[in-house]
DSSP file (Angstrom, degrees, kcal/mol; ACC not computed):
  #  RESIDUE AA STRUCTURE BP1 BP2  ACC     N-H-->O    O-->H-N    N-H-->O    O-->H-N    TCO  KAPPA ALPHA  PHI   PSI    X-CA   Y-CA   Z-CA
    1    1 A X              0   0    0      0, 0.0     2,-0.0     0, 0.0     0, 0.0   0.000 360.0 360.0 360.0 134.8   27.9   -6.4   -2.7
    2    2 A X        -     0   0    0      1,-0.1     2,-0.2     0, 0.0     3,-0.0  -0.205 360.0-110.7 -68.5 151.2   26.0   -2.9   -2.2
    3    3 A X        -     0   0    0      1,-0.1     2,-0.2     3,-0.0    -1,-0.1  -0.534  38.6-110.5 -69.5 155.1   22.6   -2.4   -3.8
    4    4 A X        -     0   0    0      1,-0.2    -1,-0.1    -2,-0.2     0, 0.0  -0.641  32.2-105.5 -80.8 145.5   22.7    0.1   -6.8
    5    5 A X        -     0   0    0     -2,-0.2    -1,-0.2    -3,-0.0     2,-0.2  -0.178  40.7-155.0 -63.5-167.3   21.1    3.3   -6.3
    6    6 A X        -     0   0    0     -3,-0.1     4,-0.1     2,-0.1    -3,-0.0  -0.824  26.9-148.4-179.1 134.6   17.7    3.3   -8.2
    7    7 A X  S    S+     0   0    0     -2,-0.2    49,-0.1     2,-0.1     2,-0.1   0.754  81.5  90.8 -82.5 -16.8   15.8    6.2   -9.6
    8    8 A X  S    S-     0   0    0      1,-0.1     2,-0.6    74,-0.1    -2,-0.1  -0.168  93.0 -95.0 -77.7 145.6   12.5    3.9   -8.8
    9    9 A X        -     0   0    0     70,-0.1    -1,-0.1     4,-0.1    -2,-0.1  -0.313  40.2-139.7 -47.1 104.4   10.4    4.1   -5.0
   10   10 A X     >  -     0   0    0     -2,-0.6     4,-3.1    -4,-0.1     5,-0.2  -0.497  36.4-102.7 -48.9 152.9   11.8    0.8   -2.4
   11   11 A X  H  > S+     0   0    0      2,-0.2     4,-1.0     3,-0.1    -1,-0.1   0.670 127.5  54.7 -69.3 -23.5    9.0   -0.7   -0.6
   12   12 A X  H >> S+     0   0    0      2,-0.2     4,-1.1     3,-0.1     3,-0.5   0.983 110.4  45.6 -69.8 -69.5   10.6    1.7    2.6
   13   13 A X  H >> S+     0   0    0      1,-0.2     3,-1.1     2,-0.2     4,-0.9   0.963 104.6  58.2 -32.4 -69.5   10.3    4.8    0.5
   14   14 A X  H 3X S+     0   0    0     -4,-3.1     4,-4.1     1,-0.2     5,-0.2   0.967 102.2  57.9 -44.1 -39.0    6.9    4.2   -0.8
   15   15 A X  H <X S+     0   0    0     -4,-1.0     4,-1.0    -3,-0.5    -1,-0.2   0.926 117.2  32.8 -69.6 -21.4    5.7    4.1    2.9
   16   16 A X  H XX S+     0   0    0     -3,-1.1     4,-1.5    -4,-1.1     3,-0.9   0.939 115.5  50.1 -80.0 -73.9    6.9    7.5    3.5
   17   17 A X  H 3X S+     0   0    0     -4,-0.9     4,-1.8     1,-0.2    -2,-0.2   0.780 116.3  57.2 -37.5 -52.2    6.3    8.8    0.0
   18   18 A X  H 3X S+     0   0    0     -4,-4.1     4,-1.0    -5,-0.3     5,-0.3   0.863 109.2  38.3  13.8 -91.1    2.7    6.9    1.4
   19   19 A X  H XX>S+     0   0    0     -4,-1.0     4,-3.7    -3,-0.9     3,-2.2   0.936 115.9  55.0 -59.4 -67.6    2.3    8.9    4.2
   20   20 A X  H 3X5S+     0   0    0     -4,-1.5     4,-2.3     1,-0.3    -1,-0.2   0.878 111.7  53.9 -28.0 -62.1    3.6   12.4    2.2
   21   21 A X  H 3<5S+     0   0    0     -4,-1.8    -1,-0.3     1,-0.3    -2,-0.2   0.548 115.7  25.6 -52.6 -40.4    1.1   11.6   -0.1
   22   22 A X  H <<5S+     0   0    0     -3,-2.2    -1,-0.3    -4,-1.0    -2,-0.2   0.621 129.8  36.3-117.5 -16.9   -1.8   11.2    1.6
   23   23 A X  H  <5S-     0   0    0     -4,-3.7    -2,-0.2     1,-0.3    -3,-0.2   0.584  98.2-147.9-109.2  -6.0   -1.3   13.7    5.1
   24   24 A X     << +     0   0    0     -4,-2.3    -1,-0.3    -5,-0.5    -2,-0.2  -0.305  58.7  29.4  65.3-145.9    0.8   16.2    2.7
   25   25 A X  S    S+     0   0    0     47,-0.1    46,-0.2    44,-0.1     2,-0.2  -0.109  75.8 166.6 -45.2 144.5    3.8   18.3    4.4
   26   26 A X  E     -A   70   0A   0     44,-0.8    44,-2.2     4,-0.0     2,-0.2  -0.977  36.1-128.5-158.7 121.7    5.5   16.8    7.2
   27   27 A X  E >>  -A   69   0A   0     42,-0.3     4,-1.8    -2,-0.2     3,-1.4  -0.481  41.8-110.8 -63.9 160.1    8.4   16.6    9.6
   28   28 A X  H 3> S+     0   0    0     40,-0.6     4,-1.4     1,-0.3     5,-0.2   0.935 122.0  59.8 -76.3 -16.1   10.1   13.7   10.0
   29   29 A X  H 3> S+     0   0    0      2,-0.2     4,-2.4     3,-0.2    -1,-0.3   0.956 111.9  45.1 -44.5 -48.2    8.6   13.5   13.7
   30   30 A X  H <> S+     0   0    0     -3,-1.4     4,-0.9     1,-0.3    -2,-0.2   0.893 108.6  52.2 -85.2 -28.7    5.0   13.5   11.8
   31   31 A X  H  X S+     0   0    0     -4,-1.8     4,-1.4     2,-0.2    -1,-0.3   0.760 112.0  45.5 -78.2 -17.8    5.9   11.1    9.4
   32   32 A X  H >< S+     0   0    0     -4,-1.4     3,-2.4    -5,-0.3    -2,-0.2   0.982 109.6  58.0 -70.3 -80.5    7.2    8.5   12.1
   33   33 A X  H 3< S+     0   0    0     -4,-2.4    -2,-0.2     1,-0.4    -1,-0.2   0.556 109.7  42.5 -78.4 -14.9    4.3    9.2   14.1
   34   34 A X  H 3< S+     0   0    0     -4,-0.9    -1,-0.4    -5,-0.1     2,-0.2   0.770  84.5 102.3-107.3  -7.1    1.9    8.1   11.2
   35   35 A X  S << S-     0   0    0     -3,-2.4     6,-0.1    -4,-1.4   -19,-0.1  -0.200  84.7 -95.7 -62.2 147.9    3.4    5.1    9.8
   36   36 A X        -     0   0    0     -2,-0.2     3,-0.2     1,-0.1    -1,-0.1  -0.139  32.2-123.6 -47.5 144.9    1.8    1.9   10.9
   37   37 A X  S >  S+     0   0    0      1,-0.3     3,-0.7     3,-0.1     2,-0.4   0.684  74.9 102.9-103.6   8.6    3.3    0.5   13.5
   38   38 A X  T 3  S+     0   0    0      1,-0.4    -1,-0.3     2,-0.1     2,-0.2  -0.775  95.3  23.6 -93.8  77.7    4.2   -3.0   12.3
   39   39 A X  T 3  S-     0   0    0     -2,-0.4    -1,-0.4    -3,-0.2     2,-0.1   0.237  96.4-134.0-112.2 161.6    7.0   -2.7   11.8
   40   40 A X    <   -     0   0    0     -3,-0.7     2,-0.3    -2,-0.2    -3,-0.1  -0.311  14.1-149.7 -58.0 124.3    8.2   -0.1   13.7
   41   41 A X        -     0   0    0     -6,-0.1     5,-0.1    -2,-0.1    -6,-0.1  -0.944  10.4-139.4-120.1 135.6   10.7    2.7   12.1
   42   42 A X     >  -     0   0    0     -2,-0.3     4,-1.0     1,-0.2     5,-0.0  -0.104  24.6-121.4 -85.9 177.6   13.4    4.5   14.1
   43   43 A X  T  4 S+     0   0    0      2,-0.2     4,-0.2     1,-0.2    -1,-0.2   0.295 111.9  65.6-108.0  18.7   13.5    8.3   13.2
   44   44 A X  T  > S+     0   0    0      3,-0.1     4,-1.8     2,-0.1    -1,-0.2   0.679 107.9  42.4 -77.3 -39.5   16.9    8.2   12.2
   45   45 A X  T  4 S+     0   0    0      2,-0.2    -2,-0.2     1,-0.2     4,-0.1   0.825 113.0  49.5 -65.6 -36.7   15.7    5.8    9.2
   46   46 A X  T  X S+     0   0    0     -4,-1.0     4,-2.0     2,-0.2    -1,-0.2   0.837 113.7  53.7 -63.9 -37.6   12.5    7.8    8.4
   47   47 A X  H >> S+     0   0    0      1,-0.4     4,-1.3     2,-0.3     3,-0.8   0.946 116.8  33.4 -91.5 -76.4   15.3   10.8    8.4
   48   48 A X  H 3< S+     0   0    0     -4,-1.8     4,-0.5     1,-0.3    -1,-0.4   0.283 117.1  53.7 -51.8  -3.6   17.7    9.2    5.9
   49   49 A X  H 3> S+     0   0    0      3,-0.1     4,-1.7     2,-0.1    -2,-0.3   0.824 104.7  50.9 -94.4 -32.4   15.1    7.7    4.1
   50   50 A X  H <X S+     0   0    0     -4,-2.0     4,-2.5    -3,-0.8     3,-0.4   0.967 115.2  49.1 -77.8 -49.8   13.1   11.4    3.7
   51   51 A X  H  X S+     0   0    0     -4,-1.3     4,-1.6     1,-0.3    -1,-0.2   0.818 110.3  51.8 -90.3 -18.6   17.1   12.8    2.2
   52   52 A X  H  > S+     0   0    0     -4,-0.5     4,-0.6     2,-0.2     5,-0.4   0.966 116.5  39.4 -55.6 -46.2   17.3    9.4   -0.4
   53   53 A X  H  <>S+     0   0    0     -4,-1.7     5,-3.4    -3,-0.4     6,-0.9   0.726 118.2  47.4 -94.0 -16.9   13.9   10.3   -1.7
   54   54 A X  H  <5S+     0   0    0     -4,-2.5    -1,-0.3    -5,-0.3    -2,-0.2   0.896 111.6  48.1 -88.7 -28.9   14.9   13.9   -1.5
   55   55 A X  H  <5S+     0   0    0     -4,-1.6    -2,-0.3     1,-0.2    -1,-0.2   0.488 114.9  52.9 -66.4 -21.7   18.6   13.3   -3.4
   56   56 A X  T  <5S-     0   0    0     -4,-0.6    -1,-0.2    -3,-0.1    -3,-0.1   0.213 122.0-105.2-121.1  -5.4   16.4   11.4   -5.9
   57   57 A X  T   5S+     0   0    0     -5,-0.4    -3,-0.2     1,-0.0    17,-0.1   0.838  87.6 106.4  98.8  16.1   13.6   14.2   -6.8
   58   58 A X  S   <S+     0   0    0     -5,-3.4    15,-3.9    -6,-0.2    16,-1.9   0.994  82.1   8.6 -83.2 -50.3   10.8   13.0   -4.9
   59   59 A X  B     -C   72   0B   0     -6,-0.9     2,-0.2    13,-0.3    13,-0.2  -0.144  61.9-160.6-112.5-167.6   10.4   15.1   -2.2
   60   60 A X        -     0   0    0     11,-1.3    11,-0.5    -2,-0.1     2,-0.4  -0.880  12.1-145.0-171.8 151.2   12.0   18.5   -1.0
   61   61 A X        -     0   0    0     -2,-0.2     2,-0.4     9,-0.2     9,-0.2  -0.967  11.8-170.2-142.6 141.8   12.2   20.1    2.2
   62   62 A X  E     -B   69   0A   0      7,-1.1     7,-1.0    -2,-0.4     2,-0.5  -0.953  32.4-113.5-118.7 143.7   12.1   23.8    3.8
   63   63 A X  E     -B   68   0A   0     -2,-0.4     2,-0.3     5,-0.2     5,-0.2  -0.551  23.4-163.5 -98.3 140.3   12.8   24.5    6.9
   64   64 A X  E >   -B   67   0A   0      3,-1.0     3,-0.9    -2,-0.5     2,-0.4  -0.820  67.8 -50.1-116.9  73.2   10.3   25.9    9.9
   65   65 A X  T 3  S-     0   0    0     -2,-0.3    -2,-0.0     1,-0.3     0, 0.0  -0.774 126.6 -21.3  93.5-127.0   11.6   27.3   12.8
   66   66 A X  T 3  S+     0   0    0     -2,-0.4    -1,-0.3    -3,-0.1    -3,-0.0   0.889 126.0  93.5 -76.7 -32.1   14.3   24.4   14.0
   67   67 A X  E <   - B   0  64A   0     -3,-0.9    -3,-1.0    -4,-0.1     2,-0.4   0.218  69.9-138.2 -61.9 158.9   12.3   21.8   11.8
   68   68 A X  E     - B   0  63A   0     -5,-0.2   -40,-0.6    -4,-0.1     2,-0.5  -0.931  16.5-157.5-106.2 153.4   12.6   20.4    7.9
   69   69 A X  E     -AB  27  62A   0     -7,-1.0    -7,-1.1    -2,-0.4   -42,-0.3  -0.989   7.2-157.2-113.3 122.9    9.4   20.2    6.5
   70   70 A X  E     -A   26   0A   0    -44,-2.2   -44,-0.8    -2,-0.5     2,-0.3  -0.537  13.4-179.7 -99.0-179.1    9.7   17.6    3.6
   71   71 A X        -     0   0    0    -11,-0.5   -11,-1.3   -46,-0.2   -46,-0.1  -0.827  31.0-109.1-176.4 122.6    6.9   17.9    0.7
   72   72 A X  B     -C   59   0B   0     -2,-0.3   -13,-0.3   -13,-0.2   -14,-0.1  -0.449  19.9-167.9 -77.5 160.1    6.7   15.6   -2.2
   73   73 A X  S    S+     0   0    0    -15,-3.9     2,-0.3     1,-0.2   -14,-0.2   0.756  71.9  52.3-108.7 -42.0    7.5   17.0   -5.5
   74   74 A X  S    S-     0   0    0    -16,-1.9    -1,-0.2   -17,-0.1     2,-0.1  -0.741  83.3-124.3-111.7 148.8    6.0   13.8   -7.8
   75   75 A X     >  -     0   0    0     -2,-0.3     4,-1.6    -3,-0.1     3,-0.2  -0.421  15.1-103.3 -98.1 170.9    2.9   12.7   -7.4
   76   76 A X  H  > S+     0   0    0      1,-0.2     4,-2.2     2,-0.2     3,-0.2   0.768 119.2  44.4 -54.8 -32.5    1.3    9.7   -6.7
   77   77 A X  H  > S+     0   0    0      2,-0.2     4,-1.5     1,-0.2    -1,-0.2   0.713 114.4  57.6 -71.5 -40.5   -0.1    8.7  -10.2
   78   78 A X  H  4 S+     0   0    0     -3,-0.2     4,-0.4     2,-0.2    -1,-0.2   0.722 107.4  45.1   0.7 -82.9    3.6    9.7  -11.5
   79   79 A X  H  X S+     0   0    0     -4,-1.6     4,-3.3    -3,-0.2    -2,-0.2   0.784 109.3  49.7 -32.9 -63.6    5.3    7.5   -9.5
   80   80 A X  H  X S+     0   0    0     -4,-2.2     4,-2.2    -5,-0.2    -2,-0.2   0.849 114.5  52.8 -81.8 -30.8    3.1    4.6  -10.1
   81   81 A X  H >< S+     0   0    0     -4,-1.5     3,-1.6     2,-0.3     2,-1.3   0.455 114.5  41.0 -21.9-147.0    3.6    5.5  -14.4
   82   82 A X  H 3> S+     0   0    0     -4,-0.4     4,-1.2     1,-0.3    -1,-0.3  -0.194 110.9  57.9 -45.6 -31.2    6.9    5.5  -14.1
   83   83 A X  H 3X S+     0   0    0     -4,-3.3     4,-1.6    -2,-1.3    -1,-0.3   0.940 111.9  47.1 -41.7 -70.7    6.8    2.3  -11.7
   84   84 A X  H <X S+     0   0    0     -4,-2.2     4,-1.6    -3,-1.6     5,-0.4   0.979 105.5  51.7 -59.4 -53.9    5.1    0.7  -14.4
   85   85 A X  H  > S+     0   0    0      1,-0.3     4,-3.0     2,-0.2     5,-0.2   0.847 109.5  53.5 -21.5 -47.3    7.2    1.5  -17.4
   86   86 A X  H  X S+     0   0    0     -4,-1.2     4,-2.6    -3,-0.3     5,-0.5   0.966 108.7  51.3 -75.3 -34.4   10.0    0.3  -15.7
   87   87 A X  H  < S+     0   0    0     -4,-1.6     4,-0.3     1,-0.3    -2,-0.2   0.507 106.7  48.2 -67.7 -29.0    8.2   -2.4  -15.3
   88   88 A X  H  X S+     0   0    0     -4,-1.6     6,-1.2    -3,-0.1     4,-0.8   0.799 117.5  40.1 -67.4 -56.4    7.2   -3.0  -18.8
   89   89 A X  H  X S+     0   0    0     -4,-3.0     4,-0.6    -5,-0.4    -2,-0.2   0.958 116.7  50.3 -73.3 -33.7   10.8   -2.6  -20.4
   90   90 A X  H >< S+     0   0    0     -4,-2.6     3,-0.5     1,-0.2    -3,-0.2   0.974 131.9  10.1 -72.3 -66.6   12.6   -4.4  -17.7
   91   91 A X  H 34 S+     0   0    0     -5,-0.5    -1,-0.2    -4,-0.3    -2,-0.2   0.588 134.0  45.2 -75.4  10.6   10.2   -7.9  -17.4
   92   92 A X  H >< S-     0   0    0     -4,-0.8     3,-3.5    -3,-0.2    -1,-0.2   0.244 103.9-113.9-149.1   6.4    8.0   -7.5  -20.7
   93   93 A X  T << S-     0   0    0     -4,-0.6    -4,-0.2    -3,-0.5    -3,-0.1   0.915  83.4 -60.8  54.6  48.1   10.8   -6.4  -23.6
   94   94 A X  T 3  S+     0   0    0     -6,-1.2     2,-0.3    -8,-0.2    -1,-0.3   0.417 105.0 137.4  71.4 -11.9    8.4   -2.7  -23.3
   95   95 A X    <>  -     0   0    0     -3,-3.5     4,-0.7    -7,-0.3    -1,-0.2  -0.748  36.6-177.0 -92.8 156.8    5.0   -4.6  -24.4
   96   96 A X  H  > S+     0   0    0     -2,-0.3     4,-0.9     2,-0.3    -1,-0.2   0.398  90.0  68.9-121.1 -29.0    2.1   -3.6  -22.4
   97   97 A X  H  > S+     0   0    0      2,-0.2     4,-1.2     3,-0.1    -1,-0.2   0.424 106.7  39.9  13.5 -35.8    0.4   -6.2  -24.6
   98   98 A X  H >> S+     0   0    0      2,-0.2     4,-1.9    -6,-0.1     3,-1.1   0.936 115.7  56.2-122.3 -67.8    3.0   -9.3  -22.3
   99   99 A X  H 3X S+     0   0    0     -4,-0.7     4,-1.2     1,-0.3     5,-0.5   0.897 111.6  35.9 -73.9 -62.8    2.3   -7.3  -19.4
  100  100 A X  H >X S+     0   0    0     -4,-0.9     4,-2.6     2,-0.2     3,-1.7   0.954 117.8  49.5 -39.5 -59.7   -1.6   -7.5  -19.7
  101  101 A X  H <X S+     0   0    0     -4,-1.2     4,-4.4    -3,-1.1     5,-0.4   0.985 109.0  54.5 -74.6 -49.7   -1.9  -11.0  -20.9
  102  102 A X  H 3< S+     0   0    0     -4,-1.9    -1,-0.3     1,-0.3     4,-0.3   0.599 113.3  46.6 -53.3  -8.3    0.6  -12.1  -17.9
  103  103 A X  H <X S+     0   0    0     -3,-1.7     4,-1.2    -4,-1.2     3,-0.3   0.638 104.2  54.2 -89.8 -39.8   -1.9  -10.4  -15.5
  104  104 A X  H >< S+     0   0    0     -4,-2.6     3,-1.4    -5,-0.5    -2,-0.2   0.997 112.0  49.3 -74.2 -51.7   -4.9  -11.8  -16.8
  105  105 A X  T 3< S+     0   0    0     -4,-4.4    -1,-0.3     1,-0.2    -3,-0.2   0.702 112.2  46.8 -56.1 -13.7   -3.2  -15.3  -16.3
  106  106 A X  T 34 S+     0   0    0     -5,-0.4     2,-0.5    -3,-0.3    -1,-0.2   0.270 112.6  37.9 -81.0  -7.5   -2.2  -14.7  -12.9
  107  107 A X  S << S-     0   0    0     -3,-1.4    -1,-0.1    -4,-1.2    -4,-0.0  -0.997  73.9-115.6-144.4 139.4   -5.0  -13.3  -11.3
  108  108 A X        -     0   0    0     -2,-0.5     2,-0.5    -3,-0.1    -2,-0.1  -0.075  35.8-148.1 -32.0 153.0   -9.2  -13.7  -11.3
  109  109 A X        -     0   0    0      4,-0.0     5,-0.1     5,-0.0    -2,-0.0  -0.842  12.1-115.4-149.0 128.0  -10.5  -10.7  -12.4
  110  110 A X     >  -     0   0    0     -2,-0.5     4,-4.5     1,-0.1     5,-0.3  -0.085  24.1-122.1 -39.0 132.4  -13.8   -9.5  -11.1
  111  111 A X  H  > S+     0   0    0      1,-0.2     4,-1.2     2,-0.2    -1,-0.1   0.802 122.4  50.8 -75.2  -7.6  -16.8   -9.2  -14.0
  112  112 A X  H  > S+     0   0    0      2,-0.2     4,-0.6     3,-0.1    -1,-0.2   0.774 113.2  51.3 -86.5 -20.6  -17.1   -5.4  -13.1
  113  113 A X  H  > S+     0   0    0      1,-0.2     4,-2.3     2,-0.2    -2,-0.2   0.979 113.7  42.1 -51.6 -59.7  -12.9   -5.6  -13.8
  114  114 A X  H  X S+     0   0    0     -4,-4.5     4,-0.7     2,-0.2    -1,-0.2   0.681 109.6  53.6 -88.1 -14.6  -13.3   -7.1  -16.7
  115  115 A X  H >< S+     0   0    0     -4,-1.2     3,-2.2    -5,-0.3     2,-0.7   0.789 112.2  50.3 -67.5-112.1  -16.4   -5.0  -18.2
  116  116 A X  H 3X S+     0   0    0     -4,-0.6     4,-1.6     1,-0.4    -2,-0.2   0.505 113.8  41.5 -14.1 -40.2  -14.3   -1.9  -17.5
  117  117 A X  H 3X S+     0   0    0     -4,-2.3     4,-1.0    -2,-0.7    -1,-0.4   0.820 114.7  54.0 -92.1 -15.2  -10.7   -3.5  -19.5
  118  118 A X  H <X S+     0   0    0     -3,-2.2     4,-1.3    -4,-0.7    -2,-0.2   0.846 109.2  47.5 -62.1 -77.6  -13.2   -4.9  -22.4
  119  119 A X  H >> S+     0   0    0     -4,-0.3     3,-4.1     2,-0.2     4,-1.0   0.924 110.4  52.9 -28.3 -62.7  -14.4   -1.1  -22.5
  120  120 A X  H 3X S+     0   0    0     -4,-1.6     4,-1.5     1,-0.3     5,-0.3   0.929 111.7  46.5 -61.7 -55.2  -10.5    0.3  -22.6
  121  121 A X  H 3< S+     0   0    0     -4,-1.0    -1,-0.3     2,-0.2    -2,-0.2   0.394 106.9  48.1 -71.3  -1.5   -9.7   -1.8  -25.4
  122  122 A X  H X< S+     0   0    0     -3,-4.1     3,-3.6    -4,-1.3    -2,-0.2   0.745 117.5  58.8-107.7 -78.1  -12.8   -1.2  -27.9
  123  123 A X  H 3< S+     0   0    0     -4,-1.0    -2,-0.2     1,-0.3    -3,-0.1   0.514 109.5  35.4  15.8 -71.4  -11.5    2.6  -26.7
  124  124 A X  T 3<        0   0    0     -4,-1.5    -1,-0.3    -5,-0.3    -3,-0.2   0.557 360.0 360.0 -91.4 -10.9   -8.0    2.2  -27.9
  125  125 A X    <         0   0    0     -3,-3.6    -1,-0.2    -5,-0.3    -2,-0.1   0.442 360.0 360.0 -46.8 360.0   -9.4    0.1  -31.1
């Protein structure tokens, strides 16, 4: 059975949206040449991966001499909002409240962590 599209980043799209992100405009030559090289990504994948992410509104690309130049359109902080959201309604029925508590039981949390979420919550009080 085929995957469903998705409006949300793949762990292969986030490493180019990655890359976009942090080195800005790019050809797909520059974005192969800066991903990490474990594992290794052909530029035909980089190539179709840059025109999913462009078919889905992340990026957009103008062309330079023979080249496309891609450029993201949403930013990182965007992304990772909407990342969560879905994230909320799909596992958490939308509370952010389930989301929280289910972190704080999963994880350690550093006392400068936990000063700093003690702050955000007398905040939002």
């Amino acid at each position: 059975m085929a995957r469903s599209k998705t409006p949300h980043l793949t762990e292969g799209e986030l490493r180019l949206m990655n890359v976009l992100w942090q080195n800005g405009p790019a050809t797909v030559s520059q974005v192969v040449d800066a991903l990490p090289d474990k594992p290794p990504v052909a530029y035909n994948t980089v190539l179709t991966l840059l025109r999913i992410l462009e078919n889905k509104g992340f990026v957009r690309h103008t062309k330079q001499s023979r080249a496309f130049v891609y450029e993201p359109i949403v930013g990182s902080k965007e992304a990772s909002t909407n990342a969560i959201r879905h994230l909320v309604t799909r596992f958490f029925g939308g509370s952010t409240g389930q989301l929280v508590l289910k972190l704080l039981d999963e994880r350690q949390i550093d006392t400068a962590e936990l000063k700093r979420i003690k702050k955000k919550i007398n905040e939002s009080e």
